[in-house]
Every structure is written in structure tokens, then in C-alpha cells.
TIRO-2110 file (N, C-alpha, C; in Angstrom, 1 decimal):
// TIRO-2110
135.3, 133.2, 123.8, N, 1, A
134.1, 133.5, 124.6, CA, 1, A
133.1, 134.4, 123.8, C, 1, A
133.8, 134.9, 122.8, N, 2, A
132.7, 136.2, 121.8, CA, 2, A
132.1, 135.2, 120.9, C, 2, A
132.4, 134.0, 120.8, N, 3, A
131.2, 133.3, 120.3, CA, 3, A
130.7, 132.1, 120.7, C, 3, A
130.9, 132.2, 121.8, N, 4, A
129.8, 131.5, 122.8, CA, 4, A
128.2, 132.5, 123.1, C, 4, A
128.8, 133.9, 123.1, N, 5, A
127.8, 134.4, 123.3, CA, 5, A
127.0, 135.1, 122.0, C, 5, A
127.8, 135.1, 121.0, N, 6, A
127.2, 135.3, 119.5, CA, 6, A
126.3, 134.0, 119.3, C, 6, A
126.7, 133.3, 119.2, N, 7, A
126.2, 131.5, 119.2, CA, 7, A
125.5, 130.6, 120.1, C, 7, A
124.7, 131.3, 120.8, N, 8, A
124.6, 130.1, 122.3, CA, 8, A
124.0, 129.1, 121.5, C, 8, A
123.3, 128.9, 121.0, N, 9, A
122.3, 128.1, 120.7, CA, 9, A
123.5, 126.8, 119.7, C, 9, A
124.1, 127.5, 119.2, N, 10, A
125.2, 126.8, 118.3, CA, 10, A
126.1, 125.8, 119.2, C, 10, A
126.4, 126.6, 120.5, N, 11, A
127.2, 125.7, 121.1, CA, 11, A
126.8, 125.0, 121.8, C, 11, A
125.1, 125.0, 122.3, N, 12, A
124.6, 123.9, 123.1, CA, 12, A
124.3, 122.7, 122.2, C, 12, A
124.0, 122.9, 120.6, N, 13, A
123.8, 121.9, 119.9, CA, 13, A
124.9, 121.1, 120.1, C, 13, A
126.2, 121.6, 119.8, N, 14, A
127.7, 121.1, 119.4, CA, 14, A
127.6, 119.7, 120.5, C, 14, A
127.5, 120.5, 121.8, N, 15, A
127.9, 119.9, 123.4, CA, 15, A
126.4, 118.8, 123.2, C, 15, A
125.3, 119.0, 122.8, N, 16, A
124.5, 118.0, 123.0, CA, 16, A
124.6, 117.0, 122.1, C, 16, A
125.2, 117.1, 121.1, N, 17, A
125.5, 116.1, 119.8, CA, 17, A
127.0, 115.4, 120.6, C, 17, A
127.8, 116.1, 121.2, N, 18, A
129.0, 115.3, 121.5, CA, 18, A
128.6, 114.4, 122.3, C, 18, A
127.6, 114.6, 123.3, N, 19, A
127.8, 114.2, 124.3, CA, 19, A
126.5, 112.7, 124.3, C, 19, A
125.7, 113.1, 122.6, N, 20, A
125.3, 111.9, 122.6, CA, 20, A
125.9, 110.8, 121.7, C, 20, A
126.9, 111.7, 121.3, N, 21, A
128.1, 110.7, 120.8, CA, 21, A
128.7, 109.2, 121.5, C, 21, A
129.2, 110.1, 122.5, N, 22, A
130.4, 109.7, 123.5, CA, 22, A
128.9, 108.8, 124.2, C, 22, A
127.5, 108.5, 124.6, N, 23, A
126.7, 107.7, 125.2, CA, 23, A
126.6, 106.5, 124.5, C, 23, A
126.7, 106.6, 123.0, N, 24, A
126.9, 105.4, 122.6, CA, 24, A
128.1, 105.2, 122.1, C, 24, A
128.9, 105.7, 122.2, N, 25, A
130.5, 105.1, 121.7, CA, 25, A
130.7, 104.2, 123.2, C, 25, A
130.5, 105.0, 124.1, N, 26, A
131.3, 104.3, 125.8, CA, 26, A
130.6, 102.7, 125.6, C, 26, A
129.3, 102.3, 125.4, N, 27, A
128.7, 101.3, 125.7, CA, 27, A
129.5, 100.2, 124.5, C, 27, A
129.3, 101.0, 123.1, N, 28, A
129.8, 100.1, 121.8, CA, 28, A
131.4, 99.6, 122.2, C, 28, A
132.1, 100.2, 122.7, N, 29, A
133.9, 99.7, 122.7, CA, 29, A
133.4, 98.8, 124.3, C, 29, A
132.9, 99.1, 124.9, N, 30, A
133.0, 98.4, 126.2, CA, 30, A
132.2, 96.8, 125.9, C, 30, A
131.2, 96.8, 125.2, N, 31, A
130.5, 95.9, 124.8, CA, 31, A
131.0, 94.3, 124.2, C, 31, A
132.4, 94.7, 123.7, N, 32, A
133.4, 93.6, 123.0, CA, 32, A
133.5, 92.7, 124.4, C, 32, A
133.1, 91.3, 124.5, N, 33, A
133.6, 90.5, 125.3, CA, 33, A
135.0, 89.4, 124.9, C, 33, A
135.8, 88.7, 125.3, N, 34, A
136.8, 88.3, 124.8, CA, 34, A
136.4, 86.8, 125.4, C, 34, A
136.8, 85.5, 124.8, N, 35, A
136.5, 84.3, 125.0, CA, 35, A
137.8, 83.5, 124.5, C, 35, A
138.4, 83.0, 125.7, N, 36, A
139.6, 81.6, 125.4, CA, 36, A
139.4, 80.8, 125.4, C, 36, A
139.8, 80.1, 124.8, N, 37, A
139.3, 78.7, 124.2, CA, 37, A
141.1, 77.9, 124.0, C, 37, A
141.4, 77.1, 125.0, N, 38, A
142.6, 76.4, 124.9, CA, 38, A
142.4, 75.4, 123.6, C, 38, A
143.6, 75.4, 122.7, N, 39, A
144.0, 74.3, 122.2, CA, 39, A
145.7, 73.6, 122.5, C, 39, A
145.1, 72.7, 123.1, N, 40, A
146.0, 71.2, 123.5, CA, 40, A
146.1, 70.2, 122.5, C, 40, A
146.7, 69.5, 122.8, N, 41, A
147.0, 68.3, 122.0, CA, 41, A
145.9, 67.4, 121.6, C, 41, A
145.3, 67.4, 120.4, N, 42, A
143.9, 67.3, 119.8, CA, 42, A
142.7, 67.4, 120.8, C, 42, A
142.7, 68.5, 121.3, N, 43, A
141.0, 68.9, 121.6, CA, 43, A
141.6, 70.6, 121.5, C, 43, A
140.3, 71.2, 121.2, N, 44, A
139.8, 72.7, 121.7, CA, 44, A
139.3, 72.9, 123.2, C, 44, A
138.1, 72.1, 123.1, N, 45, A
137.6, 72.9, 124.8, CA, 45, A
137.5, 71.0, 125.4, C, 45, A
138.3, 70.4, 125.9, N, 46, A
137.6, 69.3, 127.4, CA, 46, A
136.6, 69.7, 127.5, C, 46, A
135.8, 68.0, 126.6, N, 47, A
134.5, 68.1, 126.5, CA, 47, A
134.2, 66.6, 126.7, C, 47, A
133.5, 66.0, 127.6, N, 48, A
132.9, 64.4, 127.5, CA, 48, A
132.3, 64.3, 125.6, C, 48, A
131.7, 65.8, 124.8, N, 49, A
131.0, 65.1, 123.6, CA, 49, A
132.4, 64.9, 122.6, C, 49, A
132.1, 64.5, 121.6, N, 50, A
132.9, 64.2, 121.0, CA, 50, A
133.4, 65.5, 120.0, C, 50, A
132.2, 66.4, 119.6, N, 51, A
132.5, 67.7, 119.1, CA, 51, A
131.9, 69.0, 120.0, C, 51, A
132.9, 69.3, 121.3, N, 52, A
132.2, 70.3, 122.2, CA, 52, A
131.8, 71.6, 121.4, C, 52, A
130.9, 72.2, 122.4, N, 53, A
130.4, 73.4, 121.2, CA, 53, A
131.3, 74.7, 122.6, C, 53, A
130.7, 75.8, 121.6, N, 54, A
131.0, 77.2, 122.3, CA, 54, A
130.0, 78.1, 122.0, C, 54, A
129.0, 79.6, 123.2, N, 55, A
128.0, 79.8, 122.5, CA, 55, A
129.0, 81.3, 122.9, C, 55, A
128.5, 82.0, 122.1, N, 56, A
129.5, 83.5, 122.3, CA, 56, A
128.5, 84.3, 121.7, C, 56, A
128.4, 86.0, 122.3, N, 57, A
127.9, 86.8, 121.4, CA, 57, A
128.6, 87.5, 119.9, C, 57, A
127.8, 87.8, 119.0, N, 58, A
128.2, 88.2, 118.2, CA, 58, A
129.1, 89.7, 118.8, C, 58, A
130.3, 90.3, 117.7, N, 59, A
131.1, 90.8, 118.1, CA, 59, A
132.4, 90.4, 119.4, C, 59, A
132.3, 88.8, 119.9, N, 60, A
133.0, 88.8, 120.7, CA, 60, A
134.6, 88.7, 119.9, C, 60, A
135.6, 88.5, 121.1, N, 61, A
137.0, 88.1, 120.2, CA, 61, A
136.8, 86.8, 120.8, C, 61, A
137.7, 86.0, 119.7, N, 62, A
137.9, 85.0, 120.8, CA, 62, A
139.1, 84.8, 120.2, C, 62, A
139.9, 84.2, 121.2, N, 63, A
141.3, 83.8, 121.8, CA, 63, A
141.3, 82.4, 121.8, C, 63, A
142.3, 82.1, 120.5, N, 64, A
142.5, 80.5, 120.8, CA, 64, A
144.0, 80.3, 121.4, C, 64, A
144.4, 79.9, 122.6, N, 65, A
145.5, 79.7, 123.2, CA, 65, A
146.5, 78.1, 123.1, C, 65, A
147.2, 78.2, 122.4, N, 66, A
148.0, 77.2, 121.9, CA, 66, A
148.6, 76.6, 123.3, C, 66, A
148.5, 75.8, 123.5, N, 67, A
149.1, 75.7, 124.8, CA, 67, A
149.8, 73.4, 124.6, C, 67, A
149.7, 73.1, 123.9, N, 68, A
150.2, 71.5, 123.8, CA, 68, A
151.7, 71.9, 122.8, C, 68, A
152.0, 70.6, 122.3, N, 69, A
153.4, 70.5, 122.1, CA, 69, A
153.5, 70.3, 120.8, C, 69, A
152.4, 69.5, 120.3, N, 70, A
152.1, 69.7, 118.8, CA, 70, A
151.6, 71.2, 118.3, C, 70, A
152.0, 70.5, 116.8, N, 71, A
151.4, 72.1, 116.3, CA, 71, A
150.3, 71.7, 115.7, C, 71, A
149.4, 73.0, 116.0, N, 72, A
147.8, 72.6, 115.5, CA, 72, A
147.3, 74.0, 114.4, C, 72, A
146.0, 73.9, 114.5, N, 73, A
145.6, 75.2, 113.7, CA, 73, A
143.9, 75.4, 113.8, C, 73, A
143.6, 76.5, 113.9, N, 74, A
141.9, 77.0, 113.6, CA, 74, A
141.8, 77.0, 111.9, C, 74, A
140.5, 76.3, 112.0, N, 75, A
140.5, 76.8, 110.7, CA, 75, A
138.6, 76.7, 110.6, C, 75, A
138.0, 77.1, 109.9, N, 76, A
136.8, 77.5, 109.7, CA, 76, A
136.4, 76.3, 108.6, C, 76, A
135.7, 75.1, 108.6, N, 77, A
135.5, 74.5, 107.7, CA, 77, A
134.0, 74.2, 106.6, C, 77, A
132.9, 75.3, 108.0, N, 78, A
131.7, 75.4, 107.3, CA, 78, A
131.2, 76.4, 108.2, C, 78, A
130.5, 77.6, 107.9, N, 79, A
130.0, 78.6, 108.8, CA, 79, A
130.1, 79.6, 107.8, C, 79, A
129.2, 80.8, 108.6, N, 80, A
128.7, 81.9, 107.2, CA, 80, A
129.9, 82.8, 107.2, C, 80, A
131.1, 82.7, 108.0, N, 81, A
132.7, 83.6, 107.5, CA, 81, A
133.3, 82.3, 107.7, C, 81, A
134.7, 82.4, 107.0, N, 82, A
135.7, 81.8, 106.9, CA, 82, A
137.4, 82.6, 107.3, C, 82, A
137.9, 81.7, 108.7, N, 83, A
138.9, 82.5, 109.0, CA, 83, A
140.0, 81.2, 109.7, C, 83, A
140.9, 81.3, 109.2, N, 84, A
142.1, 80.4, 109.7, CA, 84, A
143.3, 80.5, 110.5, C, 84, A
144.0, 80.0, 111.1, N, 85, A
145.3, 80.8, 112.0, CA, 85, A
146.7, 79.9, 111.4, C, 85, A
147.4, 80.3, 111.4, N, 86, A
148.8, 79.6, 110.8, CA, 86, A
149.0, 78.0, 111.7, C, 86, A
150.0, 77.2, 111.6, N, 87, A
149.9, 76.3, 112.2, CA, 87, A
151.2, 76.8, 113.3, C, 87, A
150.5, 76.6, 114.6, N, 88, A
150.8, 77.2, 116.0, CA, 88, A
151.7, 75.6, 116.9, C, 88, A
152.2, 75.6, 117.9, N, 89, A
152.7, 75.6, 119.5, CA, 89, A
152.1, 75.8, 120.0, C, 89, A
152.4, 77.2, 120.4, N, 90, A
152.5, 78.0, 121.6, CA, 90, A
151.4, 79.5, 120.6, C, 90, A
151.2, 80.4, 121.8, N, 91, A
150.9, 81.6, 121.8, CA, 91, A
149.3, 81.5, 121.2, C, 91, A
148.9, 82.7, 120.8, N, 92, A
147.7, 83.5, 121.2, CA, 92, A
147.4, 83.2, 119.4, C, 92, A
145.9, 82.6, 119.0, N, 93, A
145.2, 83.4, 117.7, CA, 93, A
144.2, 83.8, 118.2, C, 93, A
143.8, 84.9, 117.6, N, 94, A
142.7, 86.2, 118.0, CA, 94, A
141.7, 86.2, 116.8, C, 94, A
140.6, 85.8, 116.6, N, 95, A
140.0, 86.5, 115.7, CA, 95, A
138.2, 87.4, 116.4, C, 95, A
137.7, 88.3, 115.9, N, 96, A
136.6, 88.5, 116.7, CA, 96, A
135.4, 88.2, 115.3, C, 96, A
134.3, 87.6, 115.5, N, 97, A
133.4, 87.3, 114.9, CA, 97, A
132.6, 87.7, 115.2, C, 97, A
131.9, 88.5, 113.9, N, 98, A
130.3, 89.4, 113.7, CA, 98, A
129.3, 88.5, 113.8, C, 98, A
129.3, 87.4, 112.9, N, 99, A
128.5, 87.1, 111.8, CA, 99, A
127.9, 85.9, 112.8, C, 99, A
126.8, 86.3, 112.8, N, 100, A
125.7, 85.1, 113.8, CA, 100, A
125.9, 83.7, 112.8, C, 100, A
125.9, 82.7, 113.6, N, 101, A
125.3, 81.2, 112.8, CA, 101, A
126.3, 80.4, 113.5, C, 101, A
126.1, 79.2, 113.0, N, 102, A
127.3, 78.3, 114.0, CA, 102, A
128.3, 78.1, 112.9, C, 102, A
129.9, 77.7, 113.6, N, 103, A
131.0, 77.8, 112.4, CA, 103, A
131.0, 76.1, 113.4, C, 103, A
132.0, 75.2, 112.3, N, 104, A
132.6, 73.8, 112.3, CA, 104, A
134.1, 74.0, 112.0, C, 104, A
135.1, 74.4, 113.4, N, 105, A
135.9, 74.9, 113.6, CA, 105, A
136.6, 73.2, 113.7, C, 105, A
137.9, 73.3, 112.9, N, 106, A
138.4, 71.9, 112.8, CA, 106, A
140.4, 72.1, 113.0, C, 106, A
140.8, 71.4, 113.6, N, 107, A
142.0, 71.4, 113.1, CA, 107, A
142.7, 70.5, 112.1, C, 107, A
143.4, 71.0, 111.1, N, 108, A
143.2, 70.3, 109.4, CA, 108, A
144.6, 69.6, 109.6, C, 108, A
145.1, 70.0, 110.9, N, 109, A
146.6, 69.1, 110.9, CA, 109, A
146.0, 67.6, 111.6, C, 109, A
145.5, 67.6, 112.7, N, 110, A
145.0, 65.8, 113.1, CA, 110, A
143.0, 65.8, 113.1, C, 110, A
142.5, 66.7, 112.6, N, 111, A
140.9, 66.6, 112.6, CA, 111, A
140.5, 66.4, 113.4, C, 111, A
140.8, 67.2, 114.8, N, 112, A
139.6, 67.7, 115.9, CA, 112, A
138.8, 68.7, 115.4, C, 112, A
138.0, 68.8, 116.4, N, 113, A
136.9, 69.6, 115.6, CA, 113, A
136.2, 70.5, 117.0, C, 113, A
135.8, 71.5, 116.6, N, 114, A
134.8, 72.0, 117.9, CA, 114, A
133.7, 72.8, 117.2, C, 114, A
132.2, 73.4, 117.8, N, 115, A
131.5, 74.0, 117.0, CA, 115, A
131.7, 75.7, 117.8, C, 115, A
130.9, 76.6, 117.1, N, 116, A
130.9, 78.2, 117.8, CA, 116, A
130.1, 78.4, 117.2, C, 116, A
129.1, 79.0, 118.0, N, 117, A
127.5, 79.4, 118.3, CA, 117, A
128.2, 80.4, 118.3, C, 117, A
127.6, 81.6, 117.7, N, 118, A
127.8, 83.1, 117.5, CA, 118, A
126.0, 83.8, 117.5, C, 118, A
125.5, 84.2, 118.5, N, 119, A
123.8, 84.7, 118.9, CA, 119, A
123.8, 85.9, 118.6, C, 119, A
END
């Protein structure tokens, strides 16, 4: 308390810098949206076109969910990052993408293909 009152001015700076901290940290972590995207037995998204797209914001995650009987894979085959998942079944690949532009997201085991818009 003896240097609250030696310091007022010190500790309203402290409290006003924390608290414009924590105004943009709450928005930045809340901000991440997450996006699933099934992969079945050669397609990514049930699409009438032949190469369905995806439009996502930048920093989303997205969730590719294995869900067919074959084993498949993400893999990144033109777009401004490159990122791949092991060859899957079942379960969850997660990657989250920064980087704006569209990726040509393919699987390299039977060559389906899907696109991802990143805005």
C-alpha cells in the first residue's frame, strides 16, 4: 500500500497498459475460427464441381476429418505455404493457415483435389 501512495501515478499507468493489453489479447485468441472439411473416400467437400473450393479467413484452423475407409492425405500442391498430413483412415489433421491466396489441396494417394481461399 506504501507504494501505491508513493507512486499513484505509476500504478495507474501499470493498470492502464494491462488493461489495454488484455483488450486486445481477448479479441486476438477469440478471433481463431476453426473449419471441417470431411475427407471420404476420394472427395474433400460433396461438391456437384469437379474441384470444390473452400473460402476461410486468414488465421483460421482447419480440421480435415478422415472419416472413409481408405487411406488418404492433405497435401498442399501449389499455394503460397506448403503443409501436408501423414497418410490417414480415421481421425483429425489440423493445420491453421496465415497466409492469404488460394492453395490446390490434392490427395497424392488417388488425386482428388479441392481448392482453399484464405481472405
Amino acid at each position: 500500500m506504501r507504494m501505491l501512495r508513493r507512486y499513484p501515478c505509476r500504478s495507474l499507468t501499470v493498470a492502464a497498459l494491462l488493461l489495454a493489453l488484455a483488450a486486445f489479447a481477448v479479441p486476438a485468441l477469440a478471433a481463431h475460427k476453426t473449419r471441417t472439411i470431411p475427407v471420404g473416400d476420394f472427395y474433400f467437400v460433396k461438391d456437384t464441381n469437379h474441384t470444390p473450393t473452400v473460402h476461410v479467413a486468414a488465421g483460421t484452423v482447419m480440421r480435415w476429418h478422415f472419416v472413409g475407409f481408405e487411406d488418404h492425405n492433405v497435401t498442399v500442391v501449389r499455394g503460397p505455404a506448403k503443409f501436408h498430413s501423414r497418410d490417414m483412415d480415421h481421425g483429425f489433421y489440423r493445420h491453421q493457415v496465415f497466409r492469404q491466396g488460394t492453395y490446390l489441396i490434392e490427395c497424392t494417394i488417388h488425386g482428388f483435389k479441392m481448392r482453399l481461399v484464405v481472405d
